[in-house]
MMTF fields as JSON, N, C-alpha, C and O atoms, coordinates in Angstrom:
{
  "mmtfVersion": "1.0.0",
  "mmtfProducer": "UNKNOWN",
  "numBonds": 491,
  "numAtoms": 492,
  "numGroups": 123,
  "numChains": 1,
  "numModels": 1,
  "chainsPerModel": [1],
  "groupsPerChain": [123],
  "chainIdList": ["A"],
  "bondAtomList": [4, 2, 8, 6, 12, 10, 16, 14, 20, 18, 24, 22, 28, 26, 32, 30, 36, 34, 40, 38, 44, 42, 48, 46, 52, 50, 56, 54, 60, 58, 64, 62, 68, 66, 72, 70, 76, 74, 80, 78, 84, 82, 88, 86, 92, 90, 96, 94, 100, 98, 104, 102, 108, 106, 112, 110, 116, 114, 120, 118, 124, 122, 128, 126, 132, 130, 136, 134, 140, 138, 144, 142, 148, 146, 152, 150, 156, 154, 160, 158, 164, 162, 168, 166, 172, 170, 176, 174, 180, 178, 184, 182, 188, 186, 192, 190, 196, 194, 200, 198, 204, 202, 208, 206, 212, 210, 216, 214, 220, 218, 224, 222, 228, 226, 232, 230, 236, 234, 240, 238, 244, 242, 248, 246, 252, 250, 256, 254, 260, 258, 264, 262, 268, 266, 272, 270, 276, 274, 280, 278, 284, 282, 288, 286, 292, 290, 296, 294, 300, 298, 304, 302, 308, 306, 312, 310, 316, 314, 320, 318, 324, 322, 328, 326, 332, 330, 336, 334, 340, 338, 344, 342, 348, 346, 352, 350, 356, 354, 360, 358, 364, 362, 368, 366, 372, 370, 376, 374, 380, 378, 384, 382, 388, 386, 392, 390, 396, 394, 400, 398, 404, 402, 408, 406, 412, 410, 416, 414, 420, 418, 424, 422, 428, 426, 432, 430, 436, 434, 440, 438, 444, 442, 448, 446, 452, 450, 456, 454, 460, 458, 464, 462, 468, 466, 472, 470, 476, 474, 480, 478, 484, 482, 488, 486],
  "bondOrderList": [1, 1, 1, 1, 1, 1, 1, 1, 1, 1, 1, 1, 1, 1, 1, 1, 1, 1, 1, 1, 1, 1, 1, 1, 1, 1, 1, 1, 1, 1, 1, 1, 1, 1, 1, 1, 1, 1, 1, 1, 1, 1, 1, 1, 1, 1, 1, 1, 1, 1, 1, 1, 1, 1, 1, 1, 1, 1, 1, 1, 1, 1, 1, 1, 1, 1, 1, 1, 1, 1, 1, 1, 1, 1, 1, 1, 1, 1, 1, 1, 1, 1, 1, 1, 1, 1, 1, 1, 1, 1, 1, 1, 1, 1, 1, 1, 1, 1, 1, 1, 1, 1, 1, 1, 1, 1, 1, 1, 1, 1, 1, 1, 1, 1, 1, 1, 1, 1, 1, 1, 1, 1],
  "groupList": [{"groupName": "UNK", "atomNameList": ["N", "CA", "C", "O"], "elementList": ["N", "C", "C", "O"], "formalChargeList": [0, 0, 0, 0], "bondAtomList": [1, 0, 2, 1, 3, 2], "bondOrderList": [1, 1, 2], "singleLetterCode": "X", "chemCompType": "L-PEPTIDE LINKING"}],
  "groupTypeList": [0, 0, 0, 0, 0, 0, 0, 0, 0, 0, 0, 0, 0, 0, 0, 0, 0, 0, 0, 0, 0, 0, 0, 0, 0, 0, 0, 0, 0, 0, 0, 0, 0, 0, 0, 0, 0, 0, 0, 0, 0, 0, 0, 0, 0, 0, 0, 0, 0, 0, 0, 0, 0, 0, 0, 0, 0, 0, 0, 0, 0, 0, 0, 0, 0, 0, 0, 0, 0, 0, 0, 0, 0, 0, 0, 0, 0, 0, 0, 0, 0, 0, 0, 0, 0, 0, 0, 0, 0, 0, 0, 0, 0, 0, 0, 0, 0, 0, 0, 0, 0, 0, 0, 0, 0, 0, 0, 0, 0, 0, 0, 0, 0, 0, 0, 0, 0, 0, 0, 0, 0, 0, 0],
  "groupIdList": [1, 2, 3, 4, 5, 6, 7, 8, 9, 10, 11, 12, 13, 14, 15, 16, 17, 18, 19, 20, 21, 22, 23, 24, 25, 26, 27, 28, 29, 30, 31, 32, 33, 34, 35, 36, 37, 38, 39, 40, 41, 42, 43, 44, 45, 46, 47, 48, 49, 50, 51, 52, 53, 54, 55, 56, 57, 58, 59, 60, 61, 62, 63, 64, 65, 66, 67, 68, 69, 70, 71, 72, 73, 74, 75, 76, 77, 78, 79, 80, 81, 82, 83, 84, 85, 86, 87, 88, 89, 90, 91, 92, 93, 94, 95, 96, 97, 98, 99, 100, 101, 102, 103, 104, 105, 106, 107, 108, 109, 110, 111, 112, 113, 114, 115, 116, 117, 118, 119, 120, 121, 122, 123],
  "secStructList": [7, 7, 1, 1, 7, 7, 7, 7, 7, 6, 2, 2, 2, 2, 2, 2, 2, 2, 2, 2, 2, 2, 2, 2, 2, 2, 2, 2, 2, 7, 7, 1, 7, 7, 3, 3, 3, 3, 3, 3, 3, 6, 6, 3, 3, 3, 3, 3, 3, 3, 1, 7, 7, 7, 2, 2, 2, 2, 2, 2, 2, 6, 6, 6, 7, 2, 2, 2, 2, 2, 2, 2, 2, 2, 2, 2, 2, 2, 6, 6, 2, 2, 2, 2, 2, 2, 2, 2, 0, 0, 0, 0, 0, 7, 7, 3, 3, 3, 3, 3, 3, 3, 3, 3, 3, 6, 6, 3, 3, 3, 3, 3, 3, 3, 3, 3, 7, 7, 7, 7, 7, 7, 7],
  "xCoordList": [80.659, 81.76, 81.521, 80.391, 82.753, 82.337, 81.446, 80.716, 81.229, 80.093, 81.142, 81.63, 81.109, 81.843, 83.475, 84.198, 83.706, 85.357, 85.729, 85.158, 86.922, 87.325, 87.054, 87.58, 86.526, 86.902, 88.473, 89.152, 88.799, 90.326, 90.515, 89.63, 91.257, 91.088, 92.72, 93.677, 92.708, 94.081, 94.957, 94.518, 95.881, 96.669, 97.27, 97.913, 97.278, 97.652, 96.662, 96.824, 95.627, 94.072, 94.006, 93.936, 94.087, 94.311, 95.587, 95.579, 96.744, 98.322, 97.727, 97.974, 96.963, 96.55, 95.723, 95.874, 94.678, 93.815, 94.513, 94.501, 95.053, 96.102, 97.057, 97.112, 97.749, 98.389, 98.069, 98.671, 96.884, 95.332, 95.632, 96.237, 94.924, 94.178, 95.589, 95.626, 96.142, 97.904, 98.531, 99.54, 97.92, 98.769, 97.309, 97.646, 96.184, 95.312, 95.749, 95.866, 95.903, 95.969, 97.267, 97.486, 97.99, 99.681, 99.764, 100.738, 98.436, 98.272, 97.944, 98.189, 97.397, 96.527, 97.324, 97.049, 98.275, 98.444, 100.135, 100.605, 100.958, 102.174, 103.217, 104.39, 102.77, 103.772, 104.0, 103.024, 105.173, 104.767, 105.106, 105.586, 104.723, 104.922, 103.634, 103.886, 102.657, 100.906, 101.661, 102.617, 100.366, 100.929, 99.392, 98.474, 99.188, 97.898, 97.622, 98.318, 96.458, 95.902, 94.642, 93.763, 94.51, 93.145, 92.466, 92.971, 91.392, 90.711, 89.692, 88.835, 89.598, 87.852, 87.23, 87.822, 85.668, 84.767, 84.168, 84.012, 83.506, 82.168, 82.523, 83.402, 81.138, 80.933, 81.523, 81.249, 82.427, 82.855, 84.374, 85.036, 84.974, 86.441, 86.45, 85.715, 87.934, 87.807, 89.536, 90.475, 89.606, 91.749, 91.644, 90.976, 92.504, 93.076, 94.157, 94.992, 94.655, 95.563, 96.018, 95.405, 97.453, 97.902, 99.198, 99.74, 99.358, 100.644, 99.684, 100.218, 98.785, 97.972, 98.331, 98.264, 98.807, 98.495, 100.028, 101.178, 99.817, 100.946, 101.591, 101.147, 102.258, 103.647, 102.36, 102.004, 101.788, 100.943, 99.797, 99.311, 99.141, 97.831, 98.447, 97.746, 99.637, 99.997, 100.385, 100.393, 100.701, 101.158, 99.32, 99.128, 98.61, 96.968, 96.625, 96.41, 96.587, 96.368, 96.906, 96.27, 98.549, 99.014, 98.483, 98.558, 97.91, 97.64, 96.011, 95.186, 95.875, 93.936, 93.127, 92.187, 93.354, 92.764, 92.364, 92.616, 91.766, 91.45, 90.165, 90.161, 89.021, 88.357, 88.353, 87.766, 89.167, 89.757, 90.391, 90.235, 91.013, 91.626, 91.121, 91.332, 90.302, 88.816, 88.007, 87.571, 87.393, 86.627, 87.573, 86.881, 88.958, 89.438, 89.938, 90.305, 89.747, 89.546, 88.414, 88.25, 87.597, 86.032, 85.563, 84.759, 86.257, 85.955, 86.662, 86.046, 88.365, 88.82, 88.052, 87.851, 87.816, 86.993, 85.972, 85.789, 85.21, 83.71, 84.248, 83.455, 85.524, 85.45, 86.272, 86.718, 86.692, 87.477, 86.676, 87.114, 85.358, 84.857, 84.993, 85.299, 84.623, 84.579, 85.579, 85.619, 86.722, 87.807, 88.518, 88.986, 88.817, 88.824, 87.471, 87.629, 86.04, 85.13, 85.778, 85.981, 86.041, 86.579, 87.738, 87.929, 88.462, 90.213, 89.871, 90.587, 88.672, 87.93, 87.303, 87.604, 86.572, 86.062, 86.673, 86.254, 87.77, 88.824, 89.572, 89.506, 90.179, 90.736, 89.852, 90.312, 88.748, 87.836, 87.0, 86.653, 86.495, 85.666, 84.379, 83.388, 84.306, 82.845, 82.299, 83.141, 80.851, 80.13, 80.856, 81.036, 81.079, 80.828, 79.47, 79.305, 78.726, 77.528, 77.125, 75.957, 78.199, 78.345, 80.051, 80.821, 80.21, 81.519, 81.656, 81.04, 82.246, 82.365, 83.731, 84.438, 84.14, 84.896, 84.771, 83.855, 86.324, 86.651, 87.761, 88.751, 87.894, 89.381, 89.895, 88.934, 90.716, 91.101, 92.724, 93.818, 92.401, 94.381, 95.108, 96.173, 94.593, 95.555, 95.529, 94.996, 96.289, 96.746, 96.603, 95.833, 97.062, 96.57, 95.967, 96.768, 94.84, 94.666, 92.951, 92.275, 92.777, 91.416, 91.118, 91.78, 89.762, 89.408, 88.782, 88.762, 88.281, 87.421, 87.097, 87.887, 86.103, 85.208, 84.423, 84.028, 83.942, 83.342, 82.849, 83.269, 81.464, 80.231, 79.856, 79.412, 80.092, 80.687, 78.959, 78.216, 78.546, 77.298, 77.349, 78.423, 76.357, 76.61, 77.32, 76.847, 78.341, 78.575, 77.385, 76.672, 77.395, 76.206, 76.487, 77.394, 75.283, 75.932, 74.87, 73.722, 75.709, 74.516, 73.336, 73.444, 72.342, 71.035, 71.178, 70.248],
  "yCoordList": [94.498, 93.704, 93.332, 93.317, 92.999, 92.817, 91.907, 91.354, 91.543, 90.271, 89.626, 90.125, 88.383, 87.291, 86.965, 86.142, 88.129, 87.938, 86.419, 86.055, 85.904, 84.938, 85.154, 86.211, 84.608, 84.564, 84.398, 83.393, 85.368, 85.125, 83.816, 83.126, 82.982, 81.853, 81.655, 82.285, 80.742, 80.027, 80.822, 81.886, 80.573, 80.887, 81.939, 82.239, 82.726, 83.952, 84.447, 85.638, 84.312, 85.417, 85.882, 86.943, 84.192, 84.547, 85.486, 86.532, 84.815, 86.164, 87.181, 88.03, 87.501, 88.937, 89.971, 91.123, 88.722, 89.441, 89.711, 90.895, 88.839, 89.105, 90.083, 90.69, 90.224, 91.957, 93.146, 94.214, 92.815, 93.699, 94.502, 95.484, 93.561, 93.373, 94.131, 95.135, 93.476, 93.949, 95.298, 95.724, 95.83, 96.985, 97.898, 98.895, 97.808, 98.414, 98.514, 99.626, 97.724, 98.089, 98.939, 99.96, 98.151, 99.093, 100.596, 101.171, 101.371, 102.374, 103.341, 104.543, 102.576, 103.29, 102.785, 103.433, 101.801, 101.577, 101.718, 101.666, 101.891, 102.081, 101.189, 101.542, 99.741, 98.768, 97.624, 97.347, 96.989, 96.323, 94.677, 93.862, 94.226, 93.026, 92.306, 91.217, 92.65, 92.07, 90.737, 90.668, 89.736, 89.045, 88.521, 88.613, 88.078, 87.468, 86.25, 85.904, 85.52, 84.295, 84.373, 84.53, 84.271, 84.256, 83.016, 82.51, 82.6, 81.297, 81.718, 82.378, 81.285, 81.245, 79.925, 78.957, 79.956, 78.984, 79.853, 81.001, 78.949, 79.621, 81.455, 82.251, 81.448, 82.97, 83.68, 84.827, 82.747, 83.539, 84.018, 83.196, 85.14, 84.987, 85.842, 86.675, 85.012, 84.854, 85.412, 84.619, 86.277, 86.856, 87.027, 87.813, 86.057, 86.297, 87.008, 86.454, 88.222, 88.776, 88.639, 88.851, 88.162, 88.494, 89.351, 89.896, 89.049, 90.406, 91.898, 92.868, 92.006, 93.293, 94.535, 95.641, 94.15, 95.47, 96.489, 96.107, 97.183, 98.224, 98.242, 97.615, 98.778, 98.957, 99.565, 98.951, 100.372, 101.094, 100.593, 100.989, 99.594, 98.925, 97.555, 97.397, 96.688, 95.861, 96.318, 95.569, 97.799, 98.398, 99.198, 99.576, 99.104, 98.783, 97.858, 97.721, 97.183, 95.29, 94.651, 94.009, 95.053, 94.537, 95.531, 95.229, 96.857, 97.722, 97.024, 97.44, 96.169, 95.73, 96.719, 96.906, 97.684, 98.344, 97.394, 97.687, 96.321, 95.281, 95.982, 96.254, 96.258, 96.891, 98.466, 98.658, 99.359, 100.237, 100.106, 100.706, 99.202, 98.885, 98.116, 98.406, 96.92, 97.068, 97.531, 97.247, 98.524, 99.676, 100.173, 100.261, 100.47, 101.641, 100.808, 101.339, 99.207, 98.323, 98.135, 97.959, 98.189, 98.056, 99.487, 99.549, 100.691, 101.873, 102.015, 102.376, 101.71, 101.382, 100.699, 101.207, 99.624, 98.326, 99.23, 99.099, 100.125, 100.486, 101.492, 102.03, 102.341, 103.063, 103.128, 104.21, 102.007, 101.31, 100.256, 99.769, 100.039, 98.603, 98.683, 97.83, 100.168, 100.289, 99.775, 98.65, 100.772, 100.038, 98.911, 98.748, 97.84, 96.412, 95.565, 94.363, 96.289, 95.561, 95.813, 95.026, 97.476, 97.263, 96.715, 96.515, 96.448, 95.551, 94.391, 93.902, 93.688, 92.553, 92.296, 91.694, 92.925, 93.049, 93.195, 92.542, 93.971, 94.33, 92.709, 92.145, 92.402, 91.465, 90.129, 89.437, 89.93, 89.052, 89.191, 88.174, 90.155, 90.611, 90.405, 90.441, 90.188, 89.694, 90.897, 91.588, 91.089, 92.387, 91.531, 90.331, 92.514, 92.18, 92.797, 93.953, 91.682, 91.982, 92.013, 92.249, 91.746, 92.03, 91.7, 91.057, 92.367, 92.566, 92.26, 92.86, 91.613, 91.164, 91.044, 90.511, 91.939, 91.475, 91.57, 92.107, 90.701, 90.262, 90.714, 90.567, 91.182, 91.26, 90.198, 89.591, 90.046, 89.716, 90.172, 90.188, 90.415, 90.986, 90.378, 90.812, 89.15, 87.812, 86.167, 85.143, 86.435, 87.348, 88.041, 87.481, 89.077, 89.729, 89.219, 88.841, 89.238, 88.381, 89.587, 90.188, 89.584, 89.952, 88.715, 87.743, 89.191, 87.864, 89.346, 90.397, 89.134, 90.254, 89.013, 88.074, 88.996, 88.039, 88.836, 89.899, 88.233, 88.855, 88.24, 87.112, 88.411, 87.383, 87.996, 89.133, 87.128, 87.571, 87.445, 86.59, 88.226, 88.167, 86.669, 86.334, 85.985, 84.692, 84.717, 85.629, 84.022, 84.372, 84.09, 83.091, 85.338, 84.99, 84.512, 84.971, 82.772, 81.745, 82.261, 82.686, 82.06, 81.948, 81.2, 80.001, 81.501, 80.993, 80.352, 79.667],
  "zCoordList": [94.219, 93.761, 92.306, 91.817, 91.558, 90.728, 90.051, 90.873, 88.872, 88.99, 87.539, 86.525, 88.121, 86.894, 86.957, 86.395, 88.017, 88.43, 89.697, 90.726, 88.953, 89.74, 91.371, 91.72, 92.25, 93.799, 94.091, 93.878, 94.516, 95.499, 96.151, 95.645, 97.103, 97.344, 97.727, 97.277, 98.552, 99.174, 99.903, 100.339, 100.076, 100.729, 100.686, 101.693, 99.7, 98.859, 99.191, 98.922, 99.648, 100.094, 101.923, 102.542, 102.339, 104.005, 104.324, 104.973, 103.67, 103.861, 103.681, 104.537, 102.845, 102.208, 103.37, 103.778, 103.658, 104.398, 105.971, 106.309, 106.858, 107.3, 107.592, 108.662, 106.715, 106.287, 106.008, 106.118, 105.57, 105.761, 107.429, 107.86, 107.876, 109.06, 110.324, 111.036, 110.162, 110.773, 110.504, 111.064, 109.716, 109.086, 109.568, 110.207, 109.446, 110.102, 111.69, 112.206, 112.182, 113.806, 114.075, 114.726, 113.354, 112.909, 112.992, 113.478, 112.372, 111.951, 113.213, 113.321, 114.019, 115.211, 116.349, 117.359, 116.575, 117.199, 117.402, 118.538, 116.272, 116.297, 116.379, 116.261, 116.628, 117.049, 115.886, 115.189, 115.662, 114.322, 114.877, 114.09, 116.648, 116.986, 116.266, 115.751, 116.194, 115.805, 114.587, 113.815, 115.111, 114.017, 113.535, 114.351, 112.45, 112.316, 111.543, 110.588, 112.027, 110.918, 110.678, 111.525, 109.568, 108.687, 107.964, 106.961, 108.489, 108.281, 107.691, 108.279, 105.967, 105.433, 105.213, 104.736, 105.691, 105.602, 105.172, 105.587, 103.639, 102.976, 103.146, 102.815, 103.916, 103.538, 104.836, 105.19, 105.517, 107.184, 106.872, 106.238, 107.199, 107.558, 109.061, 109.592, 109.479, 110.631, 111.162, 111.227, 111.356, 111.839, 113.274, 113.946, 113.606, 115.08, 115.087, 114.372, 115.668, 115.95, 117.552, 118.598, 117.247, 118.706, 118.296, 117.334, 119.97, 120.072, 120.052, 119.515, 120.426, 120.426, 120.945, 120.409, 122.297, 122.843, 123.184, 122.97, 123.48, 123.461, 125.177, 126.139, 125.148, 126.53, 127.2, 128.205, 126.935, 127.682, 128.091, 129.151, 127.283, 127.254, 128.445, 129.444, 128.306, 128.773, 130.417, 131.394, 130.376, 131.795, 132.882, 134.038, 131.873, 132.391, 133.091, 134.296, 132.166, 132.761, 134.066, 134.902, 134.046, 134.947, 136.344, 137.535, 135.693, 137.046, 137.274, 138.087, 136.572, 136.618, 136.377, 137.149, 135.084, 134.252, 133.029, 131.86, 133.396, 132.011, 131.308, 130.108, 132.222, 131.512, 130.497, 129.432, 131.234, 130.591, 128.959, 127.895, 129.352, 128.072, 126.653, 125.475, 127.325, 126.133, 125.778, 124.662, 126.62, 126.575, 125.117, 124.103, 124.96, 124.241, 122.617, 121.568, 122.992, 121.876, 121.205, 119.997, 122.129, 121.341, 120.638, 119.708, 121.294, 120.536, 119.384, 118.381, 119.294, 118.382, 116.887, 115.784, 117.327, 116.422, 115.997, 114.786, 116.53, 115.851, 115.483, 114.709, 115.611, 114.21, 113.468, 113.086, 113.065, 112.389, 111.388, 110.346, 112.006, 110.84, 109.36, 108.527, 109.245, 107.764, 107.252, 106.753, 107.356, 107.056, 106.928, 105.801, 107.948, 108.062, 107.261, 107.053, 106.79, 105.916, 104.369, 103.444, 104.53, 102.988, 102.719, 101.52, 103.342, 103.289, 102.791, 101.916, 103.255, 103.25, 101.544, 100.514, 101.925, 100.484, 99.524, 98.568, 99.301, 98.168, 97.556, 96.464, 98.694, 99.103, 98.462, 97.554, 98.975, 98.028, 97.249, 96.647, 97.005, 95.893, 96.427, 95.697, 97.654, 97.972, 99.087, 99.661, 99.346, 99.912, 101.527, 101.733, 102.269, 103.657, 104.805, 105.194, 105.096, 105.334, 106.808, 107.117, 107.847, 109.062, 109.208, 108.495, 110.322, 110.947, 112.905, 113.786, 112.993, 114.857, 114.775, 113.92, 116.359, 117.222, 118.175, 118.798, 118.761, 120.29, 120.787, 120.07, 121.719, 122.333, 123.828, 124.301, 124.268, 125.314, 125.863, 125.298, 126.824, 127.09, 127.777, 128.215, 127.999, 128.618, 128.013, 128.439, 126.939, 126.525, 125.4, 124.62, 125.003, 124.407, 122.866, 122.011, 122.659, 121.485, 120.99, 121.825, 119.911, 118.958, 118.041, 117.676, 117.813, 116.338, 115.769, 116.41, 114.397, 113.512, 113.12, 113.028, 112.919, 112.022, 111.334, 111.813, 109.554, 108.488, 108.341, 108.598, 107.776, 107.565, 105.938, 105.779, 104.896, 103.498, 102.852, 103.335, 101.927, 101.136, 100.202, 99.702, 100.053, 99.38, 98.056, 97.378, 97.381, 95.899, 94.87, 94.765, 94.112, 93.333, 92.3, 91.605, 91.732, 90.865, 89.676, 89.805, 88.425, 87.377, 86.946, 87.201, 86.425, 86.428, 85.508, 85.082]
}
């Protein structure tokens, strides 16, 4: 990242990351109900997406294919991190130095959480 550039910040950063994050699942997933919120503390950000899952993923569930269907979220998510780290990073200028998620399909909801490299201050 760069070094000496402003930090991103407010409200104009979470929308950002957000739409990020939404338009990634968008991509793989085809549906444009997803909606998201993005919370930063310090060096954490944190997007809950709901509205997740698809006609097909939701017609699983109700058959009690729950595990099936996170099984094909969590594979999703791991090869996808890169991507959702660099959205991240762009977005704040800061390294992303781990990446977690969660899913659940009742209802349907994810978090991605980013665990951001410290900002580095001058000496």
């Amino acid at each position: 990242m760069p070094k000496g550039s402003a930090e991103p910040s407010g409200d104009g950063l979470t929308r950002a990351i957000s739409a990020a994050m939404v338009a990634l699942y968008g991509e793989v997933y085809g549906h444009d109900r997803t909606t998201a919120s993005t919370y930063i503390n310090d060096d954490v950000v944190v997007c809950i997406l709901e509205d997740i899952l698809t006609t097909s993923e939701q017609a699983l569930v109700a058959a009690g294919s729950v595990s099936e269907v996170i099984d094909g979220r969590v594979a999703f998510q791991a090869e996808r991190k890169d991507a959702f780290s660099r959205a991240v990073e762009r977005l704040t200028l800061r390294r992303v130095v781990a990446f977690l998620s969660g899913n659940q399909t009742a209802p349907g909801i994810a978090c991605e959480m980013f665990f951001l490299a410290p900002i580095e201050t001058a000496a």
